[in-house]
C-alpha positions in Angstrom: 0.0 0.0 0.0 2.9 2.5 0.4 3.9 2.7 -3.6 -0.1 3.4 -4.0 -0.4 5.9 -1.2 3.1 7.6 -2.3 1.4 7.4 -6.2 -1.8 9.5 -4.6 0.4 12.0 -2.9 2.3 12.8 -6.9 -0.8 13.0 -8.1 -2.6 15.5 -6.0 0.8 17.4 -5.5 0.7 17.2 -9.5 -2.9 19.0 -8.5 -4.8 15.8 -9.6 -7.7 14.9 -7.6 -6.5 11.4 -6.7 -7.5 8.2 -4.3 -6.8 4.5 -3.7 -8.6 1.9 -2.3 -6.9 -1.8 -2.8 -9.2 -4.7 -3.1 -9.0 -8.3 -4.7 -10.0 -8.1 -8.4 -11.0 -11.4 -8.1 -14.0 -11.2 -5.4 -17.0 -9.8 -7.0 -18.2 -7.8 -3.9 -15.1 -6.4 -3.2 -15.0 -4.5 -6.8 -18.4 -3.6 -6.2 -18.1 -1.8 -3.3 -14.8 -0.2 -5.1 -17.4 0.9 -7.5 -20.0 2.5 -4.9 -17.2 4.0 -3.2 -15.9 5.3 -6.7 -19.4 6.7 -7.1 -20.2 8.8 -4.1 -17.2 10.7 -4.8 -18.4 12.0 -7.7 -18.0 11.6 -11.7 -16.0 8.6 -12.3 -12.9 9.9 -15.1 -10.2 6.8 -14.5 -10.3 3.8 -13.2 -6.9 2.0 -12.8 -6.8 -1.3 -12.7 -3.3 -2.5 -12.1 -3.4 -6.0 -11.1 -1.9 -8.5 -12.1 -0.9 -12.3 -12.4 2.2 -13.9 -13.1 2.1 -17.6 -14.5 4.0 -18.5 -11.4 1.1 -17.8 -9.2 -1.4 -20.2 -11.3 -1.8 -23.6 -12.0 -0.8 -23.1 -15.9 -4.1 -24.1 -17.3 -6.2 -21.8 -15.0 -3.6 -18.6 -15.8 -5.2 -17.8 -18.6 -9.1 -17.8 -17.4 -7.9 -16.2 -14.3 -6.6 -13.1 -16.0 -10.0 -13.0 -17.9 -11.8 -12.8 -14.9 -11.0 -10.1 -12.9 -10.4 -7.7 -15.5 -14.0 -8.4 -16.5 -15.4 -8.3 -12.9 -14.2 -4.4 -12.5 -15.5 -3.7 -15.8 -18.8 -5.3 -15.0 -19.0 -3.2 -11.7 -18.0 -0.1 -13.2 -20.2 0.0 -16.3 -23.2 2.0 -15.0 -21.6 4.5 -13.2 
């Protein structure tokens, strides 16, 4: 969490309005409340979504599905906002 909170505090000395909230891609609820917290600060201009998954962390036949699926959770979540 420190690179992200140091990455905040460039941006809004950059005079960016910047936050961070970490969650797992992969759990459905947790990128939907992302989302609604997203929301109730106001219009949604970026969303970054910088996970990621290296081979060595998945059985090889599941790496591919897995990086599939969260992507497409946070874009699921974030689509009506």
């Amino acid at each position: 969490m420190a690179k992200l909170e140091r990455a905040v505090t460039e941006l809004q000395e950059a005079g960016y309005e910047a936050y961070a909230k970490t969650c797992d891609t992969s759990v459905r609820s947790q990128v939907q409340e992302l989302a609604a917290y997203a929301a109730e600060l106001g219009e949604i201009k970026n969303v970054i979504h910088a996970a990621g998954l290296s081979p060595a962390m998945a059985i090889l036949r599941n790496c591919s599905a897995s990086m599939h699926w969260a992507p497409s959770i946070s874009i699921r979540s974030f689509q009506n906002i």
